[in-house]
N, C-alpha and C positions, 0 to 999 in steps of 0.2 A: 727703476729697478731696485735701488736702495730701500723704497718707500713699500715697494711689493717685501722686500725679506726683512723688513722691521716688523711687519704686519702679519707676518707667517709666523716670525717669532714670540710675537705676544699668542698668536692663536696655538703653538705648538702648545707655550706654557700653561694656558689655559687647558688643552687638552692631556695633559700629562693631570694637571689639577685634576680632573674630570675624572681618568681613569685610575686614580691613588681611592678617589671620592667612592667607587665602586668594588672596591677589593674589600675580603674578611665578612664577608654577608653576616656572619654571625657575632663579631664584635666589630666595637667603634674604634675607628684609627685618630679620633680626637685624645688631645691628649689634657683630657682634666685631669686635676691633682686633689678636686675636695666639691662638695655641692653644698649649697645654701638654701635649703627651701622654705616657704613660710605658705601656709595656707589652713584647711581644716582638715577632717578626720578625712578625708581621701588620702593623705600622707604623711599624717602624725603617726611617728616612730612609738611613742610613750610621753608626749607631755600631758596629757589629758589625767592618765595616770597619777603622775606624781604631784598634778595638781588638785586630785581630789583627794589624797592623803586615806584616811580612815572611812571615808564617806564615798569609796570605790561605786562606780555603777556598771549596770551591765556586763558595758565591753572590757571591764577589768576581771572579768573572773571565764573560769573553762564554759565551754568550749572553746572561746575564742582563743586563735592559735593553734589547734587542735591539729592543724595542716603538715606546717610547716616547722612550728617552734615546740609543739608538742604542750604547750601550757601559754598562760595568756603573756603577753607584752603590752599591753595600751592598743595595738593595733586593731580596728575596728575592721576585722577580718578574721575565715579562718585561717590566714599564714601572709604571705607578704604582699607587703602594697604595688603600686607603680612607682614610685621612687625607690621600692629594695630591687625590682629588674633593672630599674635605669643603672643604680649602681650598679649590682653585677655584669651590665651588657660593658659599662668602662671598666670594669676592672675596679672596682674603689669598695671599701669595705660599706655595710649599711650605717647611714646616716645616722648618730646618734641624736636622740631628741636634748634640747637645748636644757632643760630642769634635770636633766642626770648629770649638770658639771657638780654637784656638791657629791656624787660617789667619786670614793678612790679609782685614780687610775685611766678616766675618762678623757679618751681622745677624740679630741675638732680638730687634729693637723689635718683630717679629709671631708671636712664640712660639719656642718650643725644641721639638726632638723628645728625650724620653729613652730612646725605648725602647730594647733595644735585643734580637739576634734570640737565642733561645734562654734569654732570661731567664725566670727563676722567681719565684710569687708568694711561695714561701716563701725563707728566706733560707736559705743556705749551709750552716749547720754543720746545720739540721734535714733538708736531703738530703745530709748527709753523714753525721750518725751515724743516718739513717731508713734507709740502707742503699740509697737515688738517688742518691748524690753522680757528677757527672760534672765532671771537673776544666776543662774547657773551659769550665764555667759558671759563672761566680763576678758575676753581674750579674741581682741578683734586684731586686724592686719598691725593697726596703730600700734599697738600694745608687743606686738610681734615685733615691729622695726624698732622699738624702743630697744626690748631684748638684744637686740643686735649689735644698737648703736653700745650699749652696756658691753658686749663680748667682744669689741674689738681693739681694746687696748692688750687682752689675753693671744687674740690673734696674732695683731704686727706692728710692732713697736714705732713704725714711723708712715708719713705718707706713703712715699714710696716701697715700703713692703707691703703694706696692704693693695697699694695696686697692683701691682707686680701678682701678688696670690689671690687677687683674684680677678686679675686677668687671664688667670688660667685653672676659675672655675665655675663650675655653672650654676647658676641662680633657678630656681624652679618656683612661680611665682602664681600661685594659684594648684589647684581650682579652687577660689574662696567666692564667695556671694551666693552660694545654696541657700546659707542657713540662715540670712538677711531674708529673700523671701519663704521660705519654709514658716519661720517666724511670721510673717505676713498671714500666712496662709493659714495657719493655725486659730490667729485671732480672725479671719471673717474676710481680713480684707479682699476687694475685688480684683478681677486679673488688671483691670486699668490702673490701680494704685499701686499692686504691686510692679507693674512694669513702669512706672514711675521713679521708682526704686534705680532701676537698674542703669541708669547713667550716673547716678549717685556713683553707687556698685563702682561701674568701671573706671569713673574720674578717680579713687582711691586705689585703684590698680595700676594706673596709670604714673598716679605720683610716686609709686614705691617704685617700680622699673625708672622713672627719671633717677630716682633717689640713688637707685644702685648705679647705674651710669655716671650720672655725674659728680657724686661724692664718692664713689667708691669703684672707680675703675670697670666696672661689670661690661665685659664685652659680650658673654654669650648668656642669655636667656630662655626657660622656657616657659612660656604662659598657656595653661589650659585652660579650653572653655568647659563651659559645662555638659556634664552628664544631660542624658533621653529622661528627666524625673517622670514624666507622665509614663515611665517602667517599672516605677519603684512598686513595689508591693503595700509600702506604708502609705502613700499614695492613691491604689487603687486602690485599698480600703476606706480608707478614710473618704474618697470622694470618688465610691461606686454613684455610676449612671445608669436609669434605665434604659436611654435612649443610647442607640447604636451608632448614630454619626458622632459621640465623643470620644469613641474609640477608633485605632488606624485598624484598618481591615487586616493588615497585611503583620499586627505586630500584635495588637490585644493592647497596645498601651492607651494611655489617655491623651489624645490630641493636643487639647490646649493648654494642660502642662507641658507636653513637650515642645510647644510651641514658644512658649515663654522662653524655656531654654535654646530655643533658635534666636529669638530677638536678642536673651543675654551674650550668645555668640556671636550674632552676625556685627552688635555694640561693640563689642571684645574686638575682632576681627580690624574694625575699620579703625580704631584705635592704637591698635597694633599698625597700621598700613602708615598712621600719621606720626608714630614714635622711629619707625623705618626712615623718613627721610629727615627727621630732625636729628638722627643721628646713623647717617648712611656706614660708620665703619664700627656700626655694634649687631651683633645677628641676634636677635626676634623673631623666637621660632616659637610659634600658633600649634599645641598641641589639641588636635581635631578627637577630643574625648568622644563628641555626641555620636560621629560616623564610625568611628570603633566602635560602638557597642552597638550599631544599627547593622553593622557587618553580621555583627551573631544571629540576631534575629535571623534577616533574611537568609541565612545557610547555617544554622545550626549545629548539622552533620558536619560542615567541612573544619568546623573547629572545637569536634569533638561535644558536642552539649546536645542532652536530651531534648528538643524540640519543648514538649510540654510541661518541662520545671524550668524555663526560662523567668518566667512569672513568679514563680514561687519560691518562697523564704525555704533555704535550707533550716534553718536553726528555728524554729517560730513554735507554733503552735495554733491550729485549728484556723476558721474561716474559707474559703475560695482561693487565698493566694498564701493559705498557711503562714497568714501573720494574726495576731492579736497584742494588741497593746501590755492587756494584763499576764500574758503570758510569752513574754519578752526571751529572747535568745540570752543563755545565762543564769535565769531565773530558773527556780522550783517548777515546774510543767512543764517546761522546754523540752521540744526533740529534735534531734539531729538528723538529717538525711544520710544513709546508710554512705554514699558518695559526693561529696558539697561538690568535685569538679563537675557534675554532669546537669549543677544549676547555676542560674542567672545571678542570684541576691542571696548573701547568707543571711542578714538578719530580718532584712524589709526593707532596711537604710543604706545599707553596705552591700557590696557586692564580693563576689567569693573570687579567691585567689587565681582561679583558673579565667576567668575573666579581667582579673586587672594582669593576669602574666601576658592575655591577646592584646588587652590595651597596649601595655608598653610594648609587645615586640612589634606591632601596627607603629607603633611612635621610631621604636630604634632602627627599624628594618622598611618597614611599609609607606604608605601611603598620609599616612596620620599625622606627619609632623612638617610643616611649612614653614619655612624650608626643609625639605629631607636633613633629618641627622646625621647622615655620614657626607655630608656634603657642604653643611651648615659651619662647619668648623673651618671648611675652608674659603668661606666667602671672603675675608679679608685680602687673603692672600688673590682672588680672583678677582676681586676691585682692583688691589695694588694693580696687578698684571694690567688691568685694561688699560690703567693710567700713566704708565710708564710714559715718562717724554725722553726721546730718542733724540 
């Protein structure tokens, strides 16, 4: 009898957890206090920017921004990323990029952004003597977690405040290794060498999540995979098919690019599964970028986007999917889509704000993030319960 109402009582606990987990559909009842993310131009706030100084490209000049901020930020969008919804879904101001601590007045009390755009998960000299090396890019994960390791005597003066603060906040750890094979892809190489690549790729994803765990407290994680690329507009340009079975019937993308980014996820995924049980009271939440944006494709209408500008570059100019290299979003001949929410991709590379707002609210709200996010916060507390001895 005892044994029946010890066992009701861990199960009540767990279902009170369960129904706390499902309240506020529209905001998170976790309670972060600051986010740490490091990755590439999917969630660089402005380091890209302040790293190119005078010699700005592109994505540092209008329209970009044009959405939301009204003039440009570093943000390789027209307006905000999936890390500025993550923040506003907690509550937390948006993420400053780590290169703006030399302006006055600059506050990390609620995270740092390190990403920064065109970063690599592998470091420098392995795309450079892999025969990738692009001299523009010298700001890989490596380079990122150095940054950090530098910003955290500004953070908390002793062990135990830095665990302490950032045990109560979230690391957002990727999406990096696009631009490792992108880079591939550019110089020739094959899909076999490039998928070659990608256990590389994830073993240095991998050591930066141990990194944060167990030198720095990091309980809650979120690791995304990668983007559908066989969507991108730079993409289908640059490697139009005449034949029809390289395309998905059902999307217009390109197969076997998006295929590669199945392998890099499915890699991601099971690496993820084996950091889960090496560290069962840390939560490791797998953010499912590639089925968010495959949601759009197949229903279009149900989240608002034009069916037939899903392909096509808002900000471009000319070709089939209104991209051209030489006439780059930003640039002199550039044109703007009258509406960028009712397309797929603003520039070719980048995808437009109405699409990374369904990304993240599929990640804060929906089905997109494994463990669910309003649920993920409380796993510890639903381990304790299980374990309780009576």
């Amino acid at each position: 009898m005892a044994t029946n109402f010890l066992l009701l009582s861990k199960f009540s606990v767990l279902g009170v957890l369960l129904a706390l987990a499902t309240t506020h559909p529209t905001s998170c009842s976790c309670h972060y206090t600051s986010i740490f993310s490091f990755g590439d131009s999917l969630i660089d706030t402005g380091n890209l920017l302040r790293l190119q100084h005078n010699n700005a490209s592109f994505e540092c000049w209008f329209p970009y921004g044009i959405t939301y901020f009204h003039h440009p930020t570093g943000r390789c969008s027209d307006g905000r990323l999936i890390i500025d919804f993550i923040a506003e879904y907690l509550g937390l101001p948006f993420v400053p990029p780590y290169l703006s601590r030399g302006s006055g007045g600059q506050d990390f009390r609620h995270g740092v952004n390190f990403a920064v755009g065109g970063a690599t998960a592998l470091d420098y000299n392995f795309n450079e003597h892999g025969g990738t090396h692009d001299s523009r890019i010298n700001n890989s994960l490596a380079i990122q977690l150095r940054w950090f390791k530098e910003l955290l005597p500004s953070l908390c003066d002793s062990d135990s405040k830095c665990r302490d603060l950032f045990s109560r906040s979230l690391f957002i750890v990727g999406e990096i290794g696009g631009n490792d094979y992108s880079l591939a892809l550019n110089r020739g190489r094959s899909l076999e060498e490039i998928k070659s690549l990608v256990p590389r790729v994830i073993n240095n994803i991998s050591s930066a999540i141990q990194m944060f765990i167990q030198e720095n407290g990091a309980v809650t994680l979120l690791v995304p995979g990668h983007l559908p690329y066989g969507c991108f507009p730079v993409f289908l340009t640059d490697f139009k098919s005449p034949n029809e079975e390289d395309y998905e019937s059902e999307t217009g993308c390109l197969r076997w690019l998006n295929q590669l980014s199945e392998f890099n996820n499915h890699l991601l995924q099971e690496e993820i599964h084996r950091l889960r049980h090496l560290h069962p009271h840390v939560t490791i939440i797998y953010a499912d970028l590639y089925n968010a944006v495959k949601a759009i494709f197949r229903s279009p209408d149900k989240f608002g986007f034009r069916k037939g500008a899903l392909l096509l570059t808002c900000c471009g100019g000319e070709g089939p999917y209104n991209y051209n290299k030489s006439v780059h979003c930003g640039v002199r001949g550039a044109k703007v889509c009258q509406d960028p929410s009712q397309y797929g991709s603003w520039d070719g590379t980048h995808m437009t704000e109405a699409v990374y707002r369904v990304i993240a609210t599929g990640l804060m709200e929906g089905p997109y993030a494994i463990p669910p996010f309003n649920l993920s916060h409380l796993l510890p507390l639903l381990q304790n319960a299980a374990h309780v001895s009576y």
